[in-house]
C-alpha positions in Angstrom: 192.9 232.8 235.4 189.7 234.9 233.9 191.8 237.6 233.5 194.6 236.0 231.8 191.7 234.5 229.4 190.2 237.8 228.8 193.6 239.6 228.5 194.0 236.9 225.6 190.7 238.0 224.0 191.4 241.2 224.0 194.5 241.1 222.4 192.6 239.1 219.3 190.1 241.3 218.8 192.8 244.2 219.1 194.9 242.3 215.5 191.7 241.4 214.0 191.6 244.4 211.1 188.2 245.8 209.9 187.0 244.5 206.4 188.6 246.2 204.0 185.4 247.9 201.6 186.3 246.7 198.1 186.2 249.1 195.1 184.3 247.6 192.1 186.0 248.6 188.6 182.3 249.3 186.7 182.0 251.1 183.5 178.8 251.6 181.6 178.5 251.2 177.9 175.9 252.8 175.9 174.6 252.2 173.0 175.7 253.9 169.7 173.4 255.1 166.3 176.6 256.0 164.1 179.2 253.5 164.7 183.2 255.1 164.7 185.4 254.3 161.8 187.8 252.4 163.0 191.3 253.7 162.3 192.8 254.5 165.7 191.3 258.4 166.3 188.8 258.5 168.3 187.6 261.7 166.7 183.9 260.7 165.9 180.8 261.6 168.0 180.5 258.3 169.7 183.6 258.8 171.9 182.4 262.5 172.3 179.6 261.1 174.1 181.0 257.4 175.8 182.2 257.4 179.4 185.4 258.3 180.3 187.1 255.9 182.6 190.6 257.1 183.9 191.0 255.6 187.4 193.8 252.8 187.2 195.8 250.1 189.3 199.1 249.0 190.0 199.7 245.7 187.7 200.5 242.7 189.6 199.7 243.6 193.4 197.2 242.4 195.8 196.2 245.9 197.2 197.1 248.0 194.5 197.7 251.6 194.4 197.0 254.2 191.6 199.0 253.1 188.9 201.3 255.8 187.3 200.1 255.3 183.7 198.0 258.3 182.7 195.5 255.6 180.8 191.8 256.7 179.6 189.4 254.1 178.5 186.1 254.4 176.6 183.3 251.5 175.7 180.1 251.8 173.4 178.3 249.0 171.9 175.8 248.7 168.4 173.5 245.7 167.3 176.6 244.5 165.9 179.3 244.7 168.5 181.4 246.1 171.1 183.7 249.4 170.5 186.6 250.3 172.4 189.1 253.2 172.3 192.1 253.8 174.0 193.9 256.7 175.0 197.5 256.2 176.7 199.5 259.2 177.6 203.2 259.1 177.4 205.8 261.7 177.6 208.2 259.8 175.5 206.2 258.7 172.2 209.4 258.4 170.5 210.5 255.4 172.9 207.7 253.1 172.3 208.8 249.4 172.0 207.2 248.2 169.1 209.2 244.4 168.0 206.4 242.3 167.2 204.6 242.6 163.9 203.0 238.9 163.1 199.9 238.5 164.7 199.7 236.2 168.1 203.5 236.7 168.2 204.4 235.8 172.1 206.0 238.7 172.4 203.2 241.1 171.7 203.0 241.9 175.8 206.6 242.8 175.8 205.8 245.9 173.7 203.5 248.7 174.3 200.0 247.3 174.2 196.7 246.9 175.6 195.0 243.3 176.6 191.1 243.1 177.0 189.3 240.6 178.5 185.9 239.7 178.1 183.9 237.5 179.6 180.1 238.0 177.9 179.3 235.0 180.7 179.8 236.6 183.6 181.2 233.9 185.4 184.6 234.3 186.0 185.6 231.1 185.1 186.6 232.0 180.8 186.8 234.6 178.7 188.4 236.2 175.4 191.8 238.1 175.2 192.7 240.5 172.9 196.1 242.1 172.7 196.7 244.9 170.5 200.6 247.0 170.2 201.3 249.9 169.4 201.5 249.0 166.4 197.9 247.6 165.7 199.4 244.4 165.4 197.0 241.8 167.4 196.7 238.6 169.1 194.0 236.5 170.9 193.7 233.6 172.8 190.8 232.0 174.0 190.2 230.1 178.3 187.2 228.0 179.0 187.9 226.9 182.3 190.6 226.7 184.7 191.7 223.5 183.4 191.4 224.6 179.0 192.6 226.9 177.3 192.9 227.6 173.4 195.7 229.6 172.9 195.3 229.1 169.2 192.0 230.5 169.0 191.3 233.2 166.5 188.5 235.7 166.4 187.1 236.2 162.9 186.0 239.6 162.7 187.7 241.8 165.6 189.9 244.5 164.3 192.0 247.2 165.6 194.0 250.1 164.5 196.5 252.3 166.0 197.2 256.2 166.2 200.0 258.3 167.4 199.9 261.7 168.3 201.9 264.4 170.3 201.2 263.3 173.7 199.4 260.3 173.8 199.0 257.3 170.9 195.6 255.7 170.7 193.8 252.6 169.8 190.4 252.1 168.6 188.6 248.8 168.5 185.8 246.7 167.1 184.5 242.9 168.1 181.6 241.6 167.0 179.5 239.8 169.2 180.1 236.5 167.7 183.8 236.7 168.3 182.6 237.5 172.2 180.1 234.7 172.7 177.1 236.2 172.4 175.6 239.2 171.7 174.8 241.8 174.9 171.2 243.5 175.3 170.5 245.8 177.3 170.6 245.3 181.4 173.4 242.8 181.1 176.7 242.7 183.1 179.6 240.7 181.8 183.4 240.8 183.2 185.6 242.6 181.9 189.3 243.7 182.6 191.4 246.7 180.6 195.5 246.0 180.9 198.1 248.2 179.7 202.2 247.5 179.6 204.4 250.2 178.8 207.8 250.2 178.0 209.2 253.9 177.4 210.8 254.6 180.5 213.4 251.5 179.8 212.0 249.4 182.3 208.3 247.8 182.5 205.1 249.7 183.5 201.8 248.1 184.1 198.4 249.0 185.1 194.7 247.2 185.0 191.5 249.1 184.8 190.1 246.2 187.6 192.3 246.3 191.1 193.9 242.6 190.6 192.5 242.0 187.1 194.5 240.0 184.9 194.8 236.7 182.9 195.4 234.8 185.9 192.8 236.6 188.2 189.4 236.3 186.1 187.6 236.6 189.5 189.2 240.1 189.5 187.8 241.1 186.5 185.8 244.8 186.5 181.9 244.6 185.2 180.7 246.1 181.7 177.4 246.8 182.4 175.4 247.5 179.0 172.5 250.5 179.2 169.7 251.0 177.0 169.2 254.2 175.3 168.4 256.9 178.2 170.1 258.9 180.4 169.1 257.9 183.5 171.3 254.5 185.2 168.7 251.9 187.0 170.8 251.7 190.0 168.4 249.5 192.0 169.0 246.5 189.2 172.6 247.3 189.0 173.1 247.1 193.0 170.8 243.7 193.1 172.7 241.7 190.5 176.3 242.8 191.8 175.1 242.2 195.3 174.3 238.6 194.8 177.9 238.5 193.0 179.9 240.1 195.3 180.7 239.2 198.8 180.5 242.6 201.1 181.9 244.8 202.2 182.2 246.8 198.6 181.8 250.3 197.0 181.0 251.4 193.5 180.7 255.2 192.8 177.9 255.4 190.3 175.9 258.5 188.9 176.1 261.1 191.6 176.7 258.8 194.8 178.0 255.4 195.7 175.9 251.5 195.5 177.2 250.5 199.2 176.9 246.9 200.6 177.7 245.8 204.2 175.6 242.6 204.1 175.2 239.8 201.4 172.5 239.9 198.7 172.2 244.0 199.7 173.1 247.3 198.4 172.0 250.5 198.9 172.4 253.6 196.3 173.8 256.7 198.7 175.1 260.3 197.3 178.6 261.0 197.6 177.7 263.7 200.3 175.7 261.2 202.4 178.3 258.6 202.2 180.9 260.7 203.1 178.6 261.9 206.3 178.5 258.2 206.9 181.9 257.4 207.5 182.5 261.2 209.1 179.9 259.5 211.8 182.0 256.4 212.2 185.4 258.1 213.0 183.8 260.1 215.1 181.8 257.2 217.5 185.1 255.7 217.3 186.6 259.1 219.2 184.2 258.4 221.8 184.8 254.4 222.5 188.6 255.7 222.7 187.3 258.2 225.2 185.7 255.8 227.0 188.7 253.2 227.4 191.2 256.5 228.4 188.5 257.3 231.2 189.0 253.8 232.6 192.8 254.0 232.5 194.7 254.9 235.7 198.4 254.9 234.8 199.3 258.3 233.9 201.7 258.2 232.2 199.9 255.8 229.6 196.7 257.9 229.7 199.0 261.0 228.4 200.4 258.7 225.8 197.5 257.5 224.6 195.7 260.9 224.5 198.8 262.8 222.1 198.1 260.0 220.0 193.9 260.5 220.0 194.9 263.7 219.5 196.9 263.2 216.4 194.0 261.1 214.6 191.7 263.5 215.8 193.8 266.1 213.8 193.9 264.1 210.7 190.4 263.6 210.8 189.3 267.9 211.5 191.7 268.5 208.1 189.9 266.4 205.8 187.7 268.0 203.2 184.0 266.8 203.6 182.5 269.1 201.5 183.9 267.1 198.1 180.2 265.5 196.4 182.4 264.3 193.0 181.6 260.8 193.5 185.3 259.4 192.6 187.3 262.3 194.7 184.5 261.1 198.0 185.8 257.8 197.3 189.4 259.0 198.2 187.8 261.3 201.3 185.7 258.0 202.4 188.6 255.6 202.3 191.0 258.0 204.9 188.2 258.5 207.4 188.0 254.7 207.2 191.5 254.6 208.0 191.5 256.9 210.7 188.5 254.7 212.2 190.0 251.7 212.1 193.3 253.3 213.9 191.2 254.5 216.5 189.6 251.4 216.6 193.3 249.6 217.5 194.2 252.9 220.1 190.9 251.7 221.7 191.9 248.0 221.8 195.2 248.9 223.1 194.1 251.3 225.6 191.6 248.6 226.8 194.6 246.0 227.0 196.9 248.6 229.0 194.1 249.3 231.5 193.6 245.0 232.4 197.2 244.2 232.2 197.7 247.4 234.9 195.0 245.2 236.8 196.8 241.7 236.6 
């Protein structure tokens, strides 16, 4: 009977999956002296100097992939607002889907266009949408809770305009505070979520800035985190305020490493090199507890089985790259030793199931 109850344990454990680290959409905005004119180029200084975020999602999925929309986003802030540009690359400019031109027209998602959200509380819970086509013609819409919405509202003094050139068309955009709430300062961190819809390829395309983020997932929003004036990030604040927002296990590549956390109200800043050194370690403890099941196995036939396959993620591992310290590619390189730990992780389990059920 213990056996039977232990065989049943075991085979829990061995479908439980490890946590799945989360990636945090985070973008830094800093502020600006000389705000851009506004008229869809994004040729002034400001965007010389802003952030470049490129990394995008599949629209509409639970675990998204990289979305296939070549997308580049760009966020500055003044005393009197919030700026965003927009670059979106497209091979077939001359096949944009532009039908709307009245402004909070329904339809405005069914062409090529952008949505932001904002949500200057942080909360999750409301925020502001902006849509913008191709065509600078705009629409907005206001949620408070989950229960009110306002899809009348209209911002006052938000405006956006358009540009398109040979490989990409742009958007460039202003919102004063007062259309968003409330004004930002320094070391805050509102939600925030970038959407794009494309239509050139005859069929619809879709990718969010946030993994999940869209007008029905606020609590999948990315964070806008506001800096002051110098060039140095203060990652300690950043990593305390999202670890008391964010359940673990998550990872944000910020500066020149990663903000890790494995345990509630905890992160820690690592470098890209030390992170990927980290989960090089874990793969390769998790070749040894493999090791140490296969040394308890006496059928062997399994044991031979089991080793080509040990074997195999063995070999994916020895192939990987560690020597990558660019904090977005480690990601990538961080995430597949991951994988390969958590398949180990299952051989072990099954190895360890094989060896009681031979004993049975």
């Amino acid at each position: 009977m213990w056996k039977k109850l232990l065989l049943a344990i075991l085979i829990a454990g061995s479908s439980a999956a490890l946590a799945q680290t989360r990636s945090i959409a985070f973008y830094v905005a800093r502020p600006v002296e000389t705000a851009p004119v506004i008229d869809g180029k994004l040729d002034e200084a400001c965007w010389q100097q802003a952030d470049l975020a490129t990394t995008y999602y599949e629209y509409w999925k639970p675990n998204p992939a990289r979305g296939v929309l070549n997308t580049a986003m760009q966020i500055a802030y003044s005393e009197r607002g919030l700026y965003i540009g927009i670059t979106n690359f497209d091979e077939e400019l001359d096949k944009l889907r532009v039908t709307q031109t009245s402004r909070d027209a329904a339809g405005l998602w069914q062409d090529d266009c952008a949505e932001f959200y904002v949500d200057a509380s942080g909360s999750s819970i409301g925020y502001c949408r902006f849509v913008v086509n191709a065509a600078g013609v705009i629409g907005d819409t206001r949620k408070i809770d989950g229960a009110v919405s306002e899809p009348n509202w209209n911002g006052h003094g938000w405006q956006a305009r358009t540009w398109i050139g040979e490989d990409a068309w742009t958007i460039e955009a202003f919102f004063p505070w007062s259309d968003l709430g409330r004004p930002a300062a320094a070391g805050d961190l509102w939600r925030f979520c970038h959407v794009r819809y494309a239509w050139t390829t005859g069929k619809f395309q879709g990718v969010t800035w946030s993994p999940g983020g869209s007008y029905a997932r606020a609590e999948d929003f990315g964070y806008l985190y506001f800096a002051d004036g110098g060039a140095t990030l203060d990652t300690t604040r950043i990593g305390e305020i999202l670890a008391n927002r964010i359940a673990p296990p998550w990872s944000l590549p910020i500066g020149e490493g990663f903000l890790l956390s494995t345990e509630a109200g905890r992160a820690i800043y690592r470098q890209a090199a030390d992170q990927i050194e980290a989960a090089w370690s874990d793969t390769t403890t998790a070749v040894a507890n493999v090791n140490q099941e296969l040394a308890k196995l006496t059928d062997e036939k399994a044991a031979r089985e089991f080793t080509q396959r040990l074997e195999e993620l063995q070999g994916r591992a020895d192939d990987i790259d560690r020597s990558i310290s660019e904090p977005l590619a480690a990601v990538a390189t961080t995430r597949s030793l991951d994988t390969i730990t958590q398949e180990l992780d299952d051989l072990r389990w099954q190895i360890a199931i094989a060896a009681l059920l031979a004993t049975l």
